[in-house]
N, CA, C and O atoms as a CHARMM CRD file, in Angstrom:
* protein
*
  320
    1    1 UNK  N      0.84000  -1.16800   0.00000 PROA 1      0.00000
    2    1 UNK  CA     0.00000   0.00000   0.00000 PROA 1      0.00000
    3    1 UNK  C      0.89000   1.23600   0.00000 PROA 1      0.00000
    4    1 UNK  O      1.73300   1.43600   0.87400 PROA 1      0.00000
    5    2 UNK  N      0.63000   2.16200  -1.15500 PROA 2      0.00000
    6    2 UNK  CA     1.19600   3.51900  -0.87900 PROA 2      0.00000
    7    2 UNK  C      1.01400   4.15600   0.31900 PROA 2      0.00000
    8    2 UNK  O      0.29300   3.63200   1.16800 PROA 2      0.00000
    9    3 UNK  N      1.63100   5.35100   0.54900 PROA 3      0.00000
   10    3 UNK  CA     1.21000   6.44100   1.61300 PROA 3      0.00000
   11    3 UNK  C      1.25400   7.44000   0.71600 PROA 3      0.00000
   12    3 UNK  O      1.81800   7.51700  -0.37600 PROA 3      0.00000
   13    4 UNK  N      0.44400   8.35500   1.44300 PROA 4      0.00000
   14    4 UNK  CA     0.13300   9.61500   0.55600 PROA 4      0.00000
   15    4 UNK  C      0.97000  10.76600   1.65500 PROA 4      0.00000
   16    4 UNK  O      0.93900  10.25600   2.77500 PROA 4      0.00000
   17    5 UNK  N      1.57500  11.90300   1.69100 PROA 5      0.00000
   18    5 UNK  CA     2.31900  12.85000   2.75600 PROA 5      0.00000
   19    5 UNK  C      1.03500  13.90400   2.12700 PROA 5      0.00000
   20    5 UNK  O      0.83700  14.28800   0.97500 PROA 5      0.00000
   21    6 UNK  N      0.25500  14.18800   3.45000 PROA 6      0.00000
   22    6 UNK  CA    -0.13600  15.55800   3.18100 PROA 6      0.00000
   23    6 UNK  C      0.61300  16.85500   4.33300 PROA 6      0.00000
   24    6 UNK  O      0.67600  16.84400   5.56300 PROA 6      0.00000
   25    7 UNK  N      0.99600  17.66200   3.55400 PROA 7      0.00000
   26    7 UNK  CA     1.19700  18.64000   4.08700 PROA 7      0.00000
   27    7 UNK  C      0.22900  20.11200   4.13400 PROA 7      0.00000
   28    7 UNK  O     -0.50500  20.58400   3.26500 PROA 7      0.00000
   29    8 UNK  N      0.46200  20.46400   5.11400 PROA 8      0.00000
   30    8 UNK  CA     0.12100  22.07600   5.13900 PROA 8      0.00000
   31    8 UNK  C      0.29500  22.89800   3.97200 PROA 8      0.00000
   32    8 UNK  O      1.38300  23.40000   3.69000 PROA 8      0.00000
   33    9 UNK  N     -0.77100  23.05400   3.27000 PROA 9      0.00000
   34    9 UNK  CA    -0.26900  24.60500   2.57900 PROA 9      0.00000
   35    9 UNK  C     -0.44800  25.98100   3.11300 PROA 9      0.00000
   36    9 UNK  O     -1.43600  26.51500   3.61700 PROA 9      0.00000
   37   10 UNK  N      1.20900  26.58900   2.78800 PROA 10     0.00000
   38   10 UNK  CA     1.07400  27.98200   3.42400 PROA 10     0.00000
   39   10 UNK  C     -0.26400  28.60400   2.55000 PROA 10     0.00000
   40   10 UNK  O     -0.64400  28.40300   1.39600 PROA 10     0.00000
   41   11 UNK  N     -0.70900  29.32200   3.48500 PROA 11     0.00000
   42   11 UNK  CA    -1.87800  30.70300   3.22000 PROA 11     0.00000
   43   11 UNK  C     -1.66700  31.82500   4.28800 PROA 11     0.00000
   44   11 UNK  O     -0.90700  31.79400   5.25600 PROA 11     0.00000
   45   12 UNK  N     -2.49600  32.80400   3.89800 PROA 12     0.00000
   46   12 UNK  CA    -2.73100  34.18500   4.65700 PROA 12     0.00000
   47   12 UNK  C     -3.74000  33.37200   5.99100 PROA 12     0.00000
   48   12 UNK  O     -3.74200  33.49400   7.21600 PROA 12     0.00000
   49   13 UNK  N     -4.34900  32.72600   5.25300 PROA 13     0.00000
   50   13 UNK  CA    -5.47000  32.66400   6.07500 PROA 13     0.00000
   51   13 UNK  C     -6.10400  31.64700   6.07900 PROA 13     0.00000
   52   13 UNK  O     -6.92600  31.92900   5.20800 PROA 13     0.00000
   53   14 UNK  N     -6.31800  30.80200   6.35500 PROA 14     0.00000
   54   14 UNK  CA    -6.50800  29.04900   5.60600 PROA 14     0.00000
   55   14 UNK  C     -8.03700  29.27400   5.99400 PROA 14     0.00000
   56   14 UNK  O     -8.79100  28.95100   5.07600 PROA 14     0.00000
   57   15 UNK  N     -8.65400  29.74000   7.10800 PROA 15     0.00000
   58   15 UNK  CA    -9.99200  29.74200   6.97100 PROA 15     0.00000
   59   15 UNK  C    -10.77000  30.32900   6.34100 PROA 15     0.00000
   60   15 UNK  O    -11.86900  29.87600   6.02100 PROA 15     0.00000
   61   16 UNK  N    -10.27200  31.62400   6.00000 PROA 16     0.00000
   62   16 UNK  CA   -11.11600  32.61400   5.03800 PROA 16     0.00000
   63   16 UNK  C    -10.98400  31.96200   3.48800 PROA 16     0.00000
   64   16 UNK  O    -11.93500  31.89200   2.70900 PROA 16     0.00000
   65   17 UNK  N     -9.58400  31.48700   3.18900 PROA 17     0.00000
   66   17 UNK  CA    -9.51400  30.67600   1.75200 PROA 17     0.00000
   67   17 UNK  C    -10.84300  29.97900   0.81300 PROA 17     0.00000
   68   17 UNK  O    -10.89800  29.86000  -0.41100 PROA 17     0.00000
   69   18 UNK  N    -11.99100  29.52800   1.97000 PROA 18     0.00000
   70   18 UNK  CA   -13.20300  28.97700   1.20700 PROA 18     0.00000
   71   18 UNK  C    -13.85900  29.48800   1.18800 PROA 18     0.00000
   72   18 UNK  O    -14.73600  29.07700   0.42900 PROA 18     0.00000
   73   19 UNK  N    -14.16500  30.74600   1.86400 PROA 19     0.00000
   74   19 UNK  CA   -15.55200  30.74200   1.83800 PROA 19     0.00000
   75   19 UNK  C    -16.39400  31.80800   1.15500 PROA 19     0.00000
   76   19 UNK  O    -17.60600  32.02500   1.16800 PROA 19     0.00000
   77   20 UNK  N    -15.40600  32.38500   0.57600 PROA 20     0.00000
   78   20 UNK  CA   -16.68000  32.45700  -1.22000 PROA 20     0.00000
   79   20 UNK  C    -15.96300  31.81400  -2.00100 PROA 20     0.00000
   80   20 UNK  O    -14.88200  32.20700  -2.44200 PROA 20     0.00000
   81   21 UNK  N    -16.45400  30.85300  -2.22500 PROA 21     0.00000
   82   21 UNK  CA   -16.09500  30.15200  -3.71300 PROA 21     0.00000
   83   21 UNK  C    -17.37400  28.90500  -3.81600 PROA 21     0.00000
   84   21 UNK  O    -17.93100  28.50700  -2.79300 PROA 21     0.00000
   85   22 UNK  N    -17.62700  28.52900  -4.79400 PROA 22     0.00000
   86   22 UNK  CA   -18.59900  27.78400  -5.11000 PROA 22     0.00000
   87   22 UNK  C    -17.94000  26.14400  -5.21000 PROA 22     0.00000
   88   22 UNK  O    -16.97000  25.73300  -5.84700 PROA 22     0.00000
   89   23 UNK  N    -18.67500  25.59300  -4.51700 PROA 23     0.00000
   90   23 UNK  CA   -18.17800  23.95600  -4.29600 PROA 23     0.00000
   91   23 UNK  C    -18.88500  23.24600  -4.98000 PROA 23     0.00000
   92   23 UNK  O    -20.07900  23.52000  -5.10600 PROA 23     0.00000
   93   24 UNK  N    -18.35000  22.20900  -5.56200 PROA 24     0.00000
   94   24 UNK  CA   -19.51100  21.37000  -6.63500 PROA 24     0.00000
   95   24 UNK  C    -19.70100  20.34200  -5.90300 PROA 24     0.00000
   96   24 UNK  O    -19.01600  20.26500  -4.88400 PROA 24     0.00000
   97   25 UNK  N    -20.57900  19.36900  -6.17200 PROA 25     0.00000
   98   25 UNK  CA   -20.56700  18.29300  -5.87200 PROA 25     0.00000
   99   25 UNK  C    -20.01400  17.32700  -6.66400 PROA 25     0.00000
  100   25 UNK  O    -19.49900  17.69600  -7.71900 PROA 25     0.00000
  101   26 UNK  N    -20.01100  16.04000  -6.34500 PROA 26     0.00000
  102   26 UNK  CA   -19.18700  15.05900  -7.29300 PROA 26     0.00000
  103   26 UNK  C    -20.50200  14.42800  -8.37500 PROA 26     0.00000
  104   26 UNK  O    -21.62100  14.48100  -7.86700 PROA 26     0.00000
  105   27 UNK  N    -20.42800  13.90600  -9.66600 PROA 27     0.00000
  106   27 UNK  CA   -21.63500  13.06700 -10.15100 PROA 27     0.00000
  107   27 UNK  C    -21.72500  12.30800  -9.49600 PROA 27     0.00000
  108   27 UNK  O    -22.83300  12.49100  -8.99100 PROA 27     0.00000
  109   28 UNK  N    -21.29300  11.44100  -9.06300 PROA 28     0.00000
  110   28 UNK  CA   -21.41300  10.41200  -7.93600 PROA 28     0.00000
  111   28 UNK  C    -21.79400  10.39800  -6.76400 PROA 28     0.00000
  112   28 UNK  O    -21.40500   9.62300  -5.89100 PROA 28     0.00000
  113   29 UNK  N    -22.68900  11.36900  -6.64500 PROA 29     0.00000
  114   29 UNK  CA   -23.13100  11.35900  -5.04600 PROA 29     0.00000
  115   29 UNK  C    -24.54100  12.16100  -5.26000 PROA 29     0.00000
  116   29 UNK  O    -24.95300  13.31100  -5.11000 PROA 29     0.00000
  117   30 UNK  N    -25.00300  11.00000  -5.66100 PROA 30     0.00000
  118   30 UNK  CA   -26.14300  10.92200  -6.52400 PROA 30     0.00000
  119   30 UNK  C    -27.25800   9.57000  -5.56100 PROA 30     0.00000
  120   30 UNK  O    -26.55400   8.57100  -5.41700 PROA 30     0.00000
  121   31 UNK  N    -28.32300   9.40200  -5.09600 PROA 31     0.00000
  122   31 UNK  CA   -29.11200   8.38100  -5.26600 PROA 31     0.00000
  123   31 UNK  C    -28.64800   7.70800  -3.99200 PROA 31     0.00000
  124   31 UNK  O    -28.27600   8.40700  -3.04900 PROA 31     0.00000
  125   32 UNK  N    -28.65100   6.47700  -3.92000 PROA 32     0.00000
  126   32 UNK  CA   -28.13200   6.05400  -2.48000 PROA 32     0.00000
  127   32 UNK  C    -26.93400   6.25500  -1.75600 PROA 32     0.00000
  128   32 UNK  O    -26.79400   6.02500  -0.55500 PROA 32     0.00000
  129   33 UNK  N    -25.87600   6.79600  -2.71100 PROA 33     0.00000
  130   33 UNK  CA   -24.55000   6.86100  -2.10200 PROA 33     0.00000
  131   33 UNK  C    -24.45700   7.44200  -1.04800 PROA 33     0.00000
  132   33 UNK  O    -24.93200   8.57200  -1.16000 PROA 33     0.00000
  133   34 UNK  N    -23.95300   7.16900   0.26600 PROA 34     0.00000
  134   34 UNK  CA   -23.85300   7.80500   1.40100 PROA 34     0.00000
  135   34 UNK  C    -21.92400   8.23400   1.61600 PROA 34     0.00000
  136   34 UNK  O    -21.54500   8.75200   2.66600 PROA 34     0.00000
  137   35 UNK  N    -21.08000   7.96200   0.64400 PROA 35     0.00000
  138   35 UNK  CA   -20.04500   8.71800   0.07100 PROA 35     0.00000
  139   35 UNK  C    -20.00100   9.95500  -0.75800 PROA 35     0.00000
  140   35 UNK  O    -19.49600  10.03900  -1.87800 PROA 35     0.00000
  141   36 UNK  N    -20.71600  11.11700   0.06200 PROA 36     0.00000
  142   36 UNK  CA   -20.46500  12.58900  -0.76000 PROA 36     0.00000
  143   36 UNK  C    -19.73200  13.43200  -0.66300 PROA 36     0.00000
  144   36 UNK  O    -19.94400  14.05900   0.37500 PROA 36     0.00000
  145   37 UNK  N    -18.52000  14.00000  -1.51500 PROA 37     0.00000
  146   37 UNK  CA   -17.99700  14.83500  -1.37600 PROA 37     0.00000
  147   37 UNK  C    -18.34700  15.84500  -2.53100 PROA 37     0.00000
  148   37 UNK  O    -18.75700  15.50900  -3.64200 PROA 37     0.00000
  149   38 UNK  N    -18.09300  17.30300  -2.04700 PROA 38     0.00000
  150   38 UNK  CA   -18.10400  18.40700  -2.80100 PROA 38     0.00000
  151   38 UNK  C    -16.65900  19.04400  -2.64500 PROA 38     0.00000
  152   38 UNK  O    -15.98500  19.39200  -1.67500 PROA 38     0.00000
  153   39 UNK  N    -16.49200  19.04600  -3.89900 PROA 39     0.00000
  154   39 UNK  CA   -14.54100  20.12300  -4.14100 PROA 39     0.00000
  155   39 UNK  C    -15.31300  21.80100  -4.17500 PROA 39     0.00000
  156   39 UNK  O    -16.49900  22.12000  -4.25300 PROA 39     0.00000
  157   40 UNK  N    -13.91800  22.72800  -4.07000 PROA 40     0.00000
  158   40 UNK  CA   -13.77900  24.06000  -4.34800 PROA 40     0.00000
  159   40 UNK  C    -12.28200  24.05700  -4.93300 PROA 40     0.00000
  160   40 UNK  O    -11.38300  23.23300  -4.76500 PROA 40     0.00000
  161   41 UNK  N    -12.30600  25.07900  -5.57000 PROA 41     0.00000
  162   41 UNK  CA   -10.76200  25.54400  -6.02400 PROA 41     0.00000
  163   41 UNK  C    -10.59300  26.93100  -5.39400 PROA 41     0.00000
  164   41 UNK  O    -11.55000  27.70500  -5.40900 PROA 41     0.00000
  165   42 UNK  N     -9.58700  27.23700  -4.91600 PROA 42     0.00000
  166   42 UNK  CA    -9.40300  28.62000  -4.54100 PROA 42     0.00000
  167   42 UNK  C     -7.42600  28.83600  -4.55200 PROA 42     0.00000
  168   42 UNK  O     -6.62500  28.17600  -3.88900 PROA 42     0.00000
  169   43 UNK  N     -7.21300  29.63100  -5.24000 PROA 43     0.00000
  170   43 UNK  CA    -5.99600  30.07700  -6.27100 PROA 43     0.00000
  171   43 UNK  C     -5.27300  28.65300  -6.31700 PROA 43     0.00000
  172   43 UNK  O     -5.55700  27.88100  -7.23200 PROA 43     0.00000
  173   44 UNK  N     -4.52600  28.36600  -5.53300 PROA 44     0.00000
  174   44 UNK  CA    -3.33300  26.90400  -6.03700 PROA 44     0.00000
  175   44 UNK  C     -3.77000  26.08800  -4.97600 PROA 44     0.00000
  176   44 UNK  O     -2.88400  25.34000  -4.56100 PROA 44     0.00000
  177   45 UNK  N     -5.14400  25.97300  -4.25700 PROA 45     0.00000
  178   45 UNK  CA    -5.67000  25.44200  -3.37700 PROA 45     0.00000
  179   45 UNK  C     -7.13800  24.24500  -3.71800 PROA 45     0.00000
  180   45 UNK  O     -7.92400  24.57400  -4.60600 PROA 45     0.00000
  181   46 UNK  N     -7.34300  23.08700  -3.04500 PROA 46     0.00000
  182   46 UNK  CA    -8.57500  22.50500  -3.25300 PROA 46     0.00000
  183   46 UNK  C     -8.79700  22.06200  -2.11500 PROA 46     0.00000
  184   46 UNK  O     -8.13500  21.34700  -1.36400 PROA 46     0.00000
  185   47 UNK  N    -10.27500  22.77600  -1.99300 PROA 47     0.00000
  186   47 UNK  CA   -11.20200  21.72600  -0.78600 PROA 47     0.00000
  187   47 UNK  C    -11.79000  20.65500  -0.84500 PROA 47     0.00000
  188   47 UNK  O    -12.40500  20.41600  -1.88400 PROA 47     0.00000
  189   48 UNK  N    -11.79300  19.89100  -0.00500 PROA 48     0.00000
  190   48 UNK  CA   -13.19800  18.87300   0.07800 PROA 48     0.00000
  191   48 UNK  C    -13.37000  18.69400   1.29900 PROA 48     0.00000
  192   48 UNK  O    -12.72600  18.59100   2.34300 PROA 48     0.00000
  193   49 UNK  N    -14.99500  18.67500   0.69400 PROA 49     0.00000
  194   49 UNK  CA   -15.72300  17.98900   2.01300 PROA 49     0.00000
  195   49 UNK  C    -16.74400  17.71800   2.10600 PROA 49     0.00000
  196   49 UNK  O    -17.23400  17.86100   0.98600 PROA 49     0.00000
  197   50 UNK  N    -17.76600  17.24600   3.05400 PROA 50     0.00000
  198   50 UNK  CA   -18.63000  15.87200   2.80500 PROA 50     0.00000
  199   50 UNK  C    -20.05300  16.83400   3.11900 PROA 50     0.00000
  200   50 UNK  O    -20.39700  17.54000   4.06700 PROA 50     0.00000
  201   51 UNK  N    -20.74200  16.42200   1.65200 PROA 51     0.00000
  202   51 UNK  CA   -21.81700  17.49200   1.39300 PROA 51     0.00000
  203   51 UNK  C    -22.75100  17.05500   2.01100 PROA 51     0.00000
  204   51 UNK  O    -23.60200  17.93400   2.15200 PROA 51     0.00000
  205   52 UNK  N    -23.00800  16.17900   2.43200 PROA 52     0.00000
  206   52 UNK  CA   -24.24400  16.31800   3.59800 PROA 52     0.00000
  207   52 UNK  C    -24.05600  16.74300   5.08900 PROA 52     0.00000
  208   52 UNK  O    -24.96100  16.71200   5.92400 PROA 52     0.00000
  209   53 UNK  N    -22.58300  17.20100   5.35700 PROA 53     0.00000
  210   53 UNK  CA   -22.13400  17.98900   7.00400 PROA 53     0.00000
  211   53 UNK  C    -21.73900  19.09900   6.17400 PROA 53     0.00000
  212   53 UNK  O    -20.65600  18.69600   5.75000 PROA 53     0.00000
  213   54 UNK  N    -21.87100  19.91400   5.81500 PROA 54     0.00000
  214   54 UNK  CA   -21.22400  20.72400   5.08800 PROA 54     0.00000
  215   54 UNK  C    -20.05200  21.84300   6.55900 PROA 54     0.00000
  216   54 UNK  O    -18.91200  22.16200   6.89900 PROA 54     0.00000
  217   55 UNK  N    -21.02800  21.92300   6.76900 PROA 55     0.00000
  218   55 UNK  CA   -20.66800  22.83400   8.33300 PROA 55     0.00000
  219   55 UNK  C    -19.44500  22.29200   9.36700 PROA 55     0.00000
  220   55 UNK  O    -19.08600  22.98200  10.32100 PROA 55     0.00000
  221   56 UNK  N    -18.98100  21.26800   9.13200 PROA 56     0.00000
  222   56 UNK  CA   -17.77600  20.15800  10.06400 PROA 56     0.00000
  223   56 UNK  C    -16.62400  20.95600   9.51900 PROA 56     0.00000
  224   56 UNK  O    -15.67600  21.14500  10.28200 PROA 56     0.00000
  225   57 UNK  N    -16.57000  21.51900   8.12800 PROA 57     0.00000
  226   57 UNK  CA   -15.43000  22.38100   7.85400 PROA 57     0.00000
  227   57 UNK  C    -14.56200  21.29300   6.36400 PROA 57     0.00000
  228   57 UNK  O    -15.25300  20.59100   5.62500 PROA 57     0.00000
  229   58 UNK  N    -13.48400  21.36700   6.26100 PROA 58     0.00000
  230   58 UNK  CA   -13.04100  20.77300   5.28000 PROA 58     0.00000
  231   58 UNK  C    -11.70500  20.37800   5.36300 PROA 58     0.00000
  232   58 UNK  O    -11.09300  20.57200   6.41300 PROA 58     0.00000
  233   59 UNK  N    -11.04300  19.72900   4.18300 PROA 59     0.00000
  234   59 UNK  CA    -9.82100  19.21600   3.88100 PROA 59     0.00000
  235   59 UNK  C     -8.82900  20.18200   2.75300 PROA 59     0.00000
  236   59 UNK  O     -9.06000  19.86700   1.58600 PROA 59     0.00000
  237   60 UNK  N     -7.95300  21.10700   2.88800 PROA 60     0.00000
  238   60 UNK  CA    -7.27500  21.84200   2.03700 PROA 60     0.00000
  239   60 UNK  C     -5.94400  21.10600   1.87000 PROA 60     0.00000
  240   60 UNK  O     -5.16900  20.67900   2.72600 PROA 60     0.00000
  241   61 UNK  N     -5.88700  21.07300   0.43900 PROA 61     0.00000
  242   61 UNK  CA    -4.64400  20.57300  -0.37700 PROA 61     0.00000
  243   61 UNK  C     -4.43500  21.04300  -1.12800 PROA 61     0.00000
  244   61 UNK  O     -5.29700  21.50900  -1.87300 PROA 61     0.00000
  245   62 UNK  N     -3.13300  21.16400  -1.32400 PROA 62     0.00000
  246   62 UNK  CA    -2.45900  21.28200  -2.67600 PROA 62     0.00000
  247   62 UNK  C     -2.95800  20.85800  -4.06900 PROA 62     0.00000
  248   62 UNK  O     -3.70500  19.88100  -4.12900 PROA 62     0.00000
  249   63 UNK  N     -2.58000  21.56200  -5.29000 PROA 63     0.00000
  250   63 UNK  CA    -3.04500  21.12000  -6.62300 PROA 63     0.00000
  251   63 UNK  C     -2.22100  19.55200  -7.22500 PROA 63     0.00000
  252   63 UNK  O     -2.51400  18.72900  -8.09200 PROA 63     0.00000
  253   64 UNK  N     -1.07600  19.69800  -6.24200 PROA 64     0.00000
  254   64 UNK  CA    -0.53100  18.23300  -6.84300 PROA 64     0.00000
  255   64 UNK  C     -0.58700  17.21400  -5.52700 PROA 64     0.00000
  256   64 UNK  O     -0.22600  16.05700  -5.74300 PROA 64     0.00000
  257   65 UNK  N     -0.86800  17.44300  -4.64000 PROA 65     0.00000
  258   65 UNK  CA    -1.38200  16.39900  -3.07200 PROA 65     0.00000
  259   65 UNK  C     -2.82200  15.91400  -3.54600 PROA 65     0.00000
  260   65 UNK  O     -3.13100  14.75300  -3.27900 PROA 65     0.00000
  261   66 UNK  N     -3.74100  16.73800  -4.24500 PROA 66     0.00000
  262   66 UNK  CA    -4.87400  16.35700  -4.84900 PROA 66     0.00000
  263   66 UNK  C     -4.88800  15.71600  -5.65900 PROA 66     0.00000
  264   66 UNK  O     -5.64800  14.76600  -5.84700 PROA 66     0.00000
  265   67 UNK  N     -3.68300  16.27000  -6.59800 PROA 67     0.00000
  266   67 UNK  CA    -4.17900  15.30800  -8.06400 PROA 67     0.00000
  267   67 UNK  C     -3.45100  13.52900  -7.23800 PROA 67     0.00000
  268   67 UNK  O     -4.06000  12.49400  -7.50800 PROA 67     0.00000
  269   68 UNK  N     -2.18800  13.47300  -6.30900 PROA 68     0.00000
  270   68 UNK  CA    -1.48900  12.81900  -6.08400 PROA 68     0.00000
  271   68 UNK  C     -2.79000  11.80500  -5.89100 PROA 68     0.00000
  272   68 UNK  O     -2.81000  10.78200  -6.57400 PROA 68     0.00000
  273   69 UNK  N     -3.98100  12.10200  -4.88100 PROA 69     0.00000
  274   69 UNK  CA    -4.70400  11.85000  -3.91900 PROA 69     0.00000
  275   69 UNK  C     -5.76200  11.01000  -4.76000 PROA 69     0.00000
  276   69 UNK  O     -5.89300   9.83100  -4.43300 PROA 69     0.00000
  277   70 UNK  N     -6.46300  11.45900  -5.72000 PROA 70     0.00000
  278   70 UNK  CA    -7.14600  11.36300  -6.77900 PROA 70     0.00000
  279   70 UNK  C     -6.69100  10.28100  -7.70100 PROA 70     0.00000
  280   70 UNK  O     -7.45800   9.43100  -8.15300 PROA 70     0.00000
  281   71 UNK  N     -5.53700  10.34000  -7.93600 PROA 71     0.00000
  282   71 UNK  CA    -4.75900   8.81900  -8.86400 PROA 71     0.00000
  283   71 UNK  C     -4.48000   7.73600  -7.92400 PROA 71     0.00000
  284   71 UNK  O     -4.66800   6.63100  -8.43200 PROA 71     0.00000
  285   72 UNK  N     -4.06600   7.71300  -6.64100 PROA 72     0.00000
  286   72 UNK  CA    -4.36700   6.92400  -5.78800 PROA 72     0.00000
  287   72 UNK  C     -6.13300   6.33800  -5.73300 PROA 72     0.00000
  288   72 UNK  O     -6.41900   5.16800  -5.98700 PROA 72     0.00000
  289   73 UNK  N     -6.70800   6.91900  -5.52700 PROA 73     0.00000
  290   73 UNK  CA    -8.31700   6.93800  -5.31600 PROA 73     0.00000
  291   73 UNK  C     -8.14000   5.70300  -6.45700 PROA 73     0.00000
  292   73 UNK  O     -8.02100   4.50800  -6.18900 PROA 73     0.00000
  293   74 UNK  N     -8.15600   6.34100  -7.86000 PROA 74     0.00000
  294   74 UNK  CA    -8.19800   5.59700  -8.80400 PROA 74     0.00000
  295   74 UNK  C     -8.06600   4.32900  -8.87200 PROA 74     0.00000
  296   74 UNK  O     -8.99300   3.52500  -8.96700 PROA 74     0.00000
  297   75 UNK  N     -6.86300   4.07300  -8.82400 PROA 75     0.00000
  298   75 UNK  CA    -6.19300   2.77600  -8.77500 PROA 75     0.00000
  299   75 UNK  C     -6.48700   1.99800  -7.54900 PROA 75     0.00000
  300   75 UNK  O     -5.67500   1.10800  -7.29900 PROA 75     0.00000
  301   76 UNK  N     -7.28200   2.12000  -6.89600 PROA 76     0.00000
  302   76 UNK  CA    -7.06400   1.42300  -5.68200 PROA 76     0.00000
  303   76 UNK  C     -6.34900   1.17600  -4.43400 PROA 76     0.00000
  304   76 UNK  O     -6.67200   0.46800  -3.48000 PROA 76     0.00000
  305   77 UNK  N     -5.25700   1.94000  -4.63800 PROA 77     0.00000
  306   77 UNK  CA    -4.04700   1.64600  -3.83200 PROA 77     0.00000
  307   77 UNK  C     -4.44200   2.21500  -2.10400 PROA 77     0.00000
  308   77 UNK  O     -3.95200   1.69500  -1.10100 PROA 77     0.00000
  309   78 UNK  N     -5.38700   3.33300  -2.09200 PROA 78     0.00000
  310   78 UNK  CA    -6.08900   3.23800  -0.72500 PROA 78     0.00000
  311   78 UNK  C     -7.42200   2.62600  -0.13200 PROA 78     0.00000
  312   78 UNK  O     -8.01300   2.87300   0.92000 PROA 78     0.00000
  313   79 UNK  N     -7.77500   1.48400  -1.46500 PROA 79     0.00000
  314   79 UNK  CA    -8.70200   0.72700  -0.65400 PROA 79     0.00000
  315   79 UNK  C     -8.29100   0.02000   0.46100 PROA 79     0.00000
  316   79 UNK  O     -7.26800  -0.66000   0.39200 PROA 79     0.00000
  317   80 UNK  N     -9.20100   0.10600   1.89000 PROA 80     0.00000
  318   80 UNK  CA    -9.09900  -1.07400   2.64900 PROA 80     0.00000
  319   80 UNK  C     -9.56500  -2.72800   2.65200 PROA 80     0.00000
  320   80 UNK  O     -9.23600  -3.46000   3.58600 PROA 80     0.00000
């Protein structure tokens, strides 16, 4: 099994960073799925977080910790 390193990205302000920006949801979190996440982009930054708590707050990463995160997803390599 891979590991993924997430680090901190520097910001001014890591909390103010989201909150105008428009978050999508995923197609997939659609119908019974009780796996929902919604992304944001904000300058070299991405959120996620789980659209039915919206309010619990979120996960900020990097544009390449994400994409890193995302090709993992893919492949399987962080299934349990």
């Amino acid at each position: 099994m891979s590991h993924l390193a997430f680090r901190p990205q520097p910001t001014s302000d890591p909390a103010d960073t989201f909150v105008r920006v428009t978050w999508r949801k995923s197609s997939h979190s659609t119908g019974d799925h009780i796996e929902c996440v919604e992304l944001a982009k904000a300058s070299s930054l991405v959120g996620v977080r789980d659209s039915k708590h919206p309010e619990a707050g979120h996960l900020t990463l990097g544009q390449a910790t994400f994409a890193r995160l995302t090709a993992s997803i893919k492949t399987g390599s962080l299934d349990l």
